[in-house]
C-alpha positions in Angstrom: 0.0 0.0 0.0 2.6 2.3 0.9 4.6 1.6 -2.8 1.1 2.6 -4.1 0.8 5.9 -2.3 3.9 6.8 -3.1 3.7 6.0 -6.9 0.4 8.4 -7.0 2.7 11.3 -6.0 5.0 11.0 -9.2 2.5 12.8 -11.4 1.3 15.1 -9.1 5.1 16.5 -8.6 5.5 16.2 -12.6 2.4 17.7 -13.0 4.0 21.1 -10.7 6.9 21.3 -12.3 5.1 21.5 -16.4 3.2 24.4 -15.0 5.7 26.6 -13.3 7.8 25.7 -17.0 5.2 26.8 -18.4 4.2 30.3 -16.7 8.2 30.9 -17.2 8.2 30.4 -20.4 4.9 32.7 -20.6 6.9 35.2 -18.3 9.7 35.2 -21.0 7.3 35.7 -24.0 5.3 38.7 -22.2 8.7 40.2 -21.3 10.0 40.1 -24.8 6.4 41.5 -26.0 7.2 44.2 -23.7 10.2 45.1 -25.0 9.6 45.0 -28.5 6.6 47.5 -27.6 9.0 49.8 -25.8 11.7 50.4 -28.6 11.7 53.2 -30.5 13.7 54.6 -33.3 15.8 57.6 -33.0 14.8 60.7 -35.1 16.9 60.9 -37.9 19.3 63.6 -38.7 18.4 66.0 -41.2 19.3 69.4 -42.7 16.1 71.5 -43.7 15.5 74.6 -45.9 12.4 76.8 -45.8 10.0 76.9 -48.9 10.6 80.6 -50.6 7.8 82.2 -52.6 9.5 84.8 -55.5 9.2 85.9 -58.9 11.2 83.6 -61.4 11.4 83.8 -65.0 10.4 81.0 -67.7 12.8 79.9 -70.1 14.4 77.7 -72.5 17.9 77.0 -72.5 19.6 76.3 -75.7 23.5 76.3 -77.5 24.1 79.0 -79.4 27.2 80.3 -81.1 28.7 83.9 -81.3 28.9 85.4 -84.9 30.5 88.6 -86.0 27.9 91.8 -86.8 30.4 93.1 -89.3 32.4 91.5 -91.5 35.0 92.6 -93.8 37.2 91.2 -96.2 40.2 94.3 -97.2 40.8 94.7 -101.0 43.0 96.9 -103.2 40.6 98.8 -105.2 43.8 100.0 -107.2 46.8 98.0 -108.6 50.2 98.6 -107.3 52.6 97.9 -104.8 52.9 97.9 -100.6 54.9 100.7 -99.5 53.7 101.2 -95.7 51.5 99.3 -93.1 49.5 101.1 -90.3 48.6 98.5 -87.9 49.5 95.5 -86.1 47.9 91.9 -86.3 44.6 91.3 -84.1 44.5 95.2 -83.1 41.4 97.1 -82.4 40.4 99.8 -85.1 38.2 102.4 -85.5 36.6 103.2 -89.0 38.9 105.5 -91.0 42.0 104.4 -89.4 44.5 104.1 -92.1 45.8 100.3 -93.1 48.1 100.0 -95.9 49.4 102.3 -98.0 50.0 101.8 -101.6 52.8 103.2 -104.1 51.1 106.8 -104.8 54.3 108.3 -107.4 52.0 106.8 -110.3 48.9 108.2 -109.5 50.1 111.6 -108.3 51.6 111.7 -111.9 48.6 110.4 -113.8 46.4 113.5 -111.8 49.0 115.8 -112.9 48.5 115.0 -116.4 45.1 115.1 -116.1 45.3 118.7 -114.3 47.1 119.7 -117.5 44.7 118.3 -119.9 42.2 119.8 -118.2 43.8 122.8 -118.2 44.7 123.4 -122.1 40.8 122.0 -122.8 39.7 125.3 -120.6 42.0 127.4 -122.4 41.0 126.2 -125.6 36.9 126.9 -124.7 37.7 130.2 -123.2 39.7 130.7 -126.6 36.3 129.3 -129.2 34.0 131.3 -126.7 35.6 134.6 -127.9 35.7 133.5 -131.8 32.1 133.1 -131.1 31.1 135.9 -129.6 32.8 137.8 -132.4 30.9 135.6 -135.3 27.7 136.4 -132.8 28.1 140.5 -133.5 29.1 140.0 -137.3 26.0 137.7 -138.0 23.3 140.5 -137.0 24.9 142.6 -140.1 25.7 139.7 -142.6 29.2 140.1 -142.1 29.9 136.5 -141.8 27.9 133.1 -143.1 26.0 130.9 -141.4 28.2 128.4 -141.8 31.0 130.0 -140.0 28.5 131.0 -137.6 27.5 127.4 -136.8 31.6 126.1 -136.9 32.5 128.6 -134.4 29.3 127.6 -132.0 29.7 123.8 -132.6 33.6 124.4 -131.9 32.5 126.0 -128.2 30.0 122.8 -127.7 33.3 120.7 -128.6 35.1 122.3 -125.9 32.9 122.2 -123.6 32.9 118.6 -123.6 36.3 118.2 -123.5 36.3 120.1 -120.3 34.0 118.2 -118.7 35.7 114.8 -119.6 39.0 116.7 -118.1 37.8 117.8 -115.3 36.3 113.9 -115.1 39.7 112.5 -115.8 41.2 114.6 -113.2 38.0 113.0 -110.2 39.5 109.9 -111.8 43.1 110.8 -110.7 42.3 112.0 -107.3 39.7 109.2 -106.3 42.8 106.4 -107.2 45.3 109.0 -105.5 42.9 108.2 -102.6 42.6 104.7 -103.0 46.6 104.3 -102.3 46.0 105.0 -98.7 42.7 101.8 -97.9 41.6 102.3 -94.9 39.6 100.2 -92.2 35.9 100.6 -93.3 34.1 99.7 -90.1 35.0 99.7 -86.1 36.6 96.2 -85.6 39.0 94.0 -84.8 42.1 93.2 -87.8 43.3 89.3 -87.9 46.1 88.0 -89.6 47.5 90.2 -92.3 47.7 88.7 -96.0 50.5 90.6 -97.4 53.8 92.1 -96.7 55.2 95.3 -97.4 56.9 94.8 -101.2 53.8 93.0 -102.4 52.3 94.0 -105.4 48.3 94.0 -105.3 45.6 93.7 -108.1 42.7 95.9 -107.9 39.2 93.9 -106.4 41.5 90.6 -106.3 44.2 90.4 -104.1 42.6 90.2 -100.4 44.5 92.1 -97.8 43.0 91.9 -94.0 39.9 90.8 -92.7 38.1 93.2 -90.4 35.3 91.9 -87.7 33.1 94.2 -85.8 33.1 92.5 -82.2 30.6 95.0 -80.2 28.2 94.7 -80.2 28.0 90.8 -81.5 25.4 88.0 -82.4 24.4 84.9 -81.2 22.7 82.6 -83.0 20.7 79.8 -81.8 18.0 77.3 -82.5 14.8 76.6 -81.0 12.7 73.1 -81.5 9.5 74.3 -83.7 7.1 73.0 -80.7 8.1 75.7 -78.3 8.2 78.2 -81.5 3.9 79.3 -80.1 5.6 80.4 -76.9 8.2 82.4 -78.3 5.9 84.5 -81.0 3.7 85.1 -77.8 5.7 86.5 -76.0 7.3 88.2 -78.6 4.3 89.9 -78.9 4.3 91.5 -75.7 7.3 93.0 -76.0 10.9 92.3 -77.0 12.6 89.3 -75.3 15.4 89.5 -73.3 18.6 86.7 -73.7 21.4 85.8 -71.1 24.4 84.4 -72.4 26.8 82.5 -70.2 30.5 81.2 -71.4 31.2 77.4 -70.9 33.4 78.4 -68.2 32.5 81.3 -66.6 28.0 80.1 -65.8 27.8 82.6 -63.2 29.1 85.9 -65.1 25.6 86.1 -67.7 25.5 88.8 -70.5 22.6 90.3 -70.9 21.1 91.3 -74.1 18.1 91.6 -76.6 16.5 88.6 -79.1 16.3 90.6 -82.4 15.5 87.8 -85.1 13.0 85.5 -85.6 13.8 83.5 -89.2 10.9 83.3 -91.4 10.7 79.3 -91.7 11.3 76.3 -89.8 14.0 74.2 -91.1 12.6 71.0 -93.0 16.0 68.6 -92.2 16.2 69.7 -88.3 12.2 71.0 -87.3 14.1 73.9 -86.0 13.8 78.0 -85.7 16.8 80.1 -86.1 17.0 83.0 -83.5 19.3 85.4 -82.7 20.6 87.5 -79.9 22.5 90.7 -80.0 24.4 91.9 -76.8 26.8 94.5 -75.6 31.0 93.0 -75.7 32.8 95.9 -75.2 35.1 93.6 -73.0 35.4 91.5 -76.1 34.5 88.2 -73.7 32.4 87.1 -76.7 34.6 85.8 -79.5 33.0 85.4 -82.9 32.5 81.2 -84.0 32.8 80.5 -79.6 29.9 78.7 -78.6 27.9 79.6 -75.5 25.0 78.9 -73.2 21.4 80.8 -74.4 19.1 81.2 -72.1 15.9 83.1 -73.8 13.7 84.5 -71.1 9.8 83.8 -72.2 7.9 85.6 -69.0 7.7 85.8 -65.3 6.0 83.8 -62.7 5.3 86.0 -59.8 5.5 84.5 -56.1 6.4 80.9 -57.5 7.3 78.4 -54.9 10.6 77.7 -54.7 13.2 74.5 -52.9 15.9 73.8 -53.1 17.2 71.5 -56.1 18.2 68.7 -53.8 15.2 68.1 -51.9 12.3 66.4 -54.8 13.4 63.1 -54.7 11.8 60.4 -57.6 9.6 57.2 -56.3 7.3 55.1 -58.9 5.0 57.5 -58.4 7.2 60.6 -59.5 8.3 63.6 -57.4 7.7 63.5 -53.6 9.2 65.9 -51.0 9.8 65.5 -46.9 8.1 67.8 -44.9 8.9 68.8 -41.3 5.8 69.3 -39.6 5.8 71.1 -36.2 5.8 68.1 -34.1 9.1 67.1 -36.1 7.9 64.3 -38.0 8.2 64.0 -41.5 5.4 64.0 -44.2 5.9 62.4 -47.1 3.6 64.6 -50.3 4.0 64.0 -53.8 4.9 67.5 -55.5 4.9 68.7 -59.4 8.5 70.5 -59.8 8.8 73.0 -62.7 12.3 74.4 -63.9 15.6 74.9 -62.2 16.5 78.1 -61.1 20.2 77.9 -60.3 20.3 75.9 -56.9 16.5 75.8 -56.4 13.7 74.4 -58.1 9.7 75.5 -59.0 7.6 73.4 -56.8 3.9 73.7 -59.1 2.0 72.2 -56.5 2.5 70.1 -53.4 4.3 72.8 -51.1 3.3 76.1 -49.7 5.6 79.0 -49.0 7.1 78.8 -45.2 7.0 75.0 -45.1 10.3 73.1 -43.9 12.1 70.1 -46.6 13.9 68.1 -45.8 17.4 68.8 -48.5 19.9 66.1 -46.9 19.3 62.4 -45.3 16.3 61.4 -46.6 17.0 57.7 -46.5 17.0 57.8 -43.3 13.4 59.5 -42.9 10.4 57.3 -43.1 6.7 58.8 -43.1 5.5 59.5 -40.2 8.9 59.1 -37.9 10.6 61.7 -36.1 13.2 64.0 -37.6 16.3 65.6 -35.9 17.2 69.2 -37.2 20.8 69.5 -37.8 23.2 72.1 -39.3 25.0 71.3 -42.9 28.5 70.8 -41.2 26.8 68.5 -38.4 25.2 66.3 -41.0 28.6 66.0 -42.7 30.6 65.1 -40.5 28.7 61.4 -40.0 29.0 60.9 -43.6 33.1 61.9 -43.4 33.6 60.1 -40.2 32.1 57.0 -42.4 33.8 57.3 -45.3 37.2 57.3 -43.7 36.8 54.0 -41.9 35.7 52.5 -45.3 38.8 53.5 -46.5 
C-alpha cells in the first residue's frame, strides 16, 4: 500500500513542475512583447530649408554660337605695290584708321597730267568762246555766213565737252590717289594680315585683312518648332530679353536683346533660327565661340521655390519631406517645374514657409521623427564613415 501511495505522487510533482515551465516560459514571452513595444527609433538627422515664394522667369535654354555683326574682307581697289602698313595683327580699329598704304608716285603723276589736260581744254573753250562771240556780232549785219556761224558755236560745244571729260579724268586721278592709302571701313577687330610690305596687289582681287566688328555681336541659336507658339507670344508683348553665359565662366551672364525670328522652320532639323544681339565691349564674346542661351519667355510672380536637392523620384514621381511642427516627416507628392540655379519650382505640393527636408532622406520614413541639424553636423557622419571604409 505504501509503494502505491507513493507512486500516486510521481505525477502530481511532474504535474507542478510542467506548469511553473510553463508560466516561465509565458513570463519570457510577455517580457520580450514588452520590450519589442517599448523600442523606438531615433529621429533621424536632417538638414532643412524653408519653402521661398519669389518671382522667377520662364525659359528655355539652348547652345548657341557667337557670330561677328560686321564682317570685312580688305581689297585693293587699285593695282600697285605695298609701300607702308599702319597697324599690327589682331589690333582694335576704328573706322577710317588708315591700313596700308600703296605706291602713290604713279597716281600723283597720272592727276597731274590730267590737271594739264584739263587745263589746255579750258584754255581752248575760253579761246572758241571769244571767236564766237565775235561771229555772234558779225552775224546780225551779214558780215559772216551761217556756216562760219555754226563752226564757231559747234567748236565751243566741242570744248565744252572736252572740259568736262578733263575735269572727269582729273575726279579719276584723285579718287585712285585716294585709294593708295585703304583704310579700315568699319569699327573692328584686324586678324592675320595677307600681305607684306613689297607686295604688289591687283585691284578687287588680291585680299589684304579681314576686319570683324566685335561690339556689339550676335548669337545665333535654334529653337525646336514645338516651343516656337511660346516664343511668338511673348514676342508679342514686347521684346525678349537673352542671357548668355561662357562654358566656363555660368555665373558671369550677359545680358542682351532677341532681335530675329527666321521666317521658316527648317525641313531637315524641325528647328527656328534665332538670334541674340548683346553689348561686348570687354570683347568676352569671340566670334565662332559657342555659349549657353538662355531666352527668357515671361515671369512667374510669387512661384514656390526648394531647393534643387530636396524632390526626390519614387514610382509615383516627385515626392518631398516635410517637417511638420511636431518634427515628424510627411511624405507629399509634388509637381516641380524648372531649375532656377540651386533651387527648383515646386507647381504644386508645397506652400511658401514649409520646412524640406534637403539632406538624409534615406533615413526619414513617413510619419517618424526628424532631428534638425546644421550642414556641417550632417557632414561630418558621412566623413567620419567614409574614412573607416577606406
Amino acid at each position: 500500500m505504501k509503494r502505491a501511495q507513493r507512486g500516486e505522487r510521481v505525477p502530481s510533482i511532474l504535474a507542478s513542475a510542467c506548469l511553473l515551465a510553463a508560466a516561465a516560459a509565458t513570463g519570457t514571452v510577455a517580457c520580450k512583447k514588452q520590450q519589442a513595444q517599448s523600442f523606438e527609433r531615433p529621429p533621424a538627422a536632417v538638414t532643412v530649408a524653408q519653402a521661398v515664394a519669389k518671382d522667377v522667369p520662364v525659359y528655355l535654354d539652348e547652345v548657341g554660337k557667337c557670330v561677328s555683326r560686321e564682317v570685312v574682307s580688305v581689297m585693293p581697289q587699285i593695282a600697285g605695290k605695298i609701300t607702308e602698313l599702319h597697324f599690327t595683327d589682331g589690333a582694335d580699329v576704328k573706322k577710317g584708321d588708315p591700313l596700308f598704304t600703296i605706291d602713290p608716285r604713279p597716281f600723283e603723276a597720272a592727276l597731274h597730267s590730267a590737271e594739264a589736260d584739263l587745263g589746255r581744254a579750258k584754255a581752248l573753250l575760253n579761246f572758241s568762246k571769244s571767236q564766237w562771240n565775235r561771229v555772234e556780232t558779225l552775224i546780225q549785219t551779214k558780215a559772216v555766213s551761217q556756216e562760219e556761224y555754226d563752226t564757231r558755236r559747234n567748236a565751243v560745244e566741242l570744248a565744252q565737252e572736252q572740259v568736262r571729260q578733263g575735269q572727269a579724268a582729273v575726279e579719276t586721278a584723285r579718287l585712285n590717289l585716294d585709294y593708295c592709302s585703304i583704310r579700315s571701313p568699319i569699327d573692328g577687330r584686324t586678324g592675320h594680315r595677307l600681305v607684306d610690305i613689297g607686295n604688289v596687289v591687283k585691284a578687287n582681287e588680291t585680299p589684304l585683312l579681314m576686319i570683324e566688328r566685335l561690339d556689339p555681336i550676335y548669337t545665333d541659336f535654334t529653337i525646336p518648332q514645338g516651343q516656337l507658339t511660346a516664343v511668338q507670344k511673348n514676342m508679342n508683348a514686347g521684346s525678349l530679353k537673352v542671357e548668355v553665359r561662357l562654358p566656363d565662366e555660368t555665373d558671369k551672364p550677359i545680358a542682351g536683346t532677341l532681335t530675329f525670328l527666321d521666317n521658316a522652320v527648317a525641313d531637315a532639323t524641325g528647328t527656328v533660327k534665332l538670334r541674340a544681339t548683346l553689348g561686348n565691349a570687354d570683347h568676352r564674346l569671340w566670334p565662332g565661340r559657342f555659349v549657353r542661351v538662355r531666352l527668357l519667355l515671361s515671369t512667374i510672380p510669387g512661384a514656390i521655390l526648394v531647393p534643387a536637392v530636396a524632390p526626390q523620384l519614387s514610382a509615383r514621381g516627385s515626392f518631398v519631406y516635410v517637417v511638420k511642427p511636431d518634427s515628424t516627416a510627411e511624405m507629399r507628392a509634388v509637381k516641380t517645374g524648372q531649375r532656377q540655379g540651386d533651387s527648383i519650382v515646386i507647381e504644386d505640393g508645397v506652400k511658401a514657409g514649409e520646412k524640406v527636408v534637403v539632406t538624409g532622406q534615406l533615413g526619414v520614413t513617413p510619419g517618424g521623427k526628424v532631428r534638425e541639424v546644421s550642414a556641417e553636423g550632417a557632414a561630418a557622419p558621412a566623413a567620419a564613415g567614409s574614412g573607416g571604409k577606406s
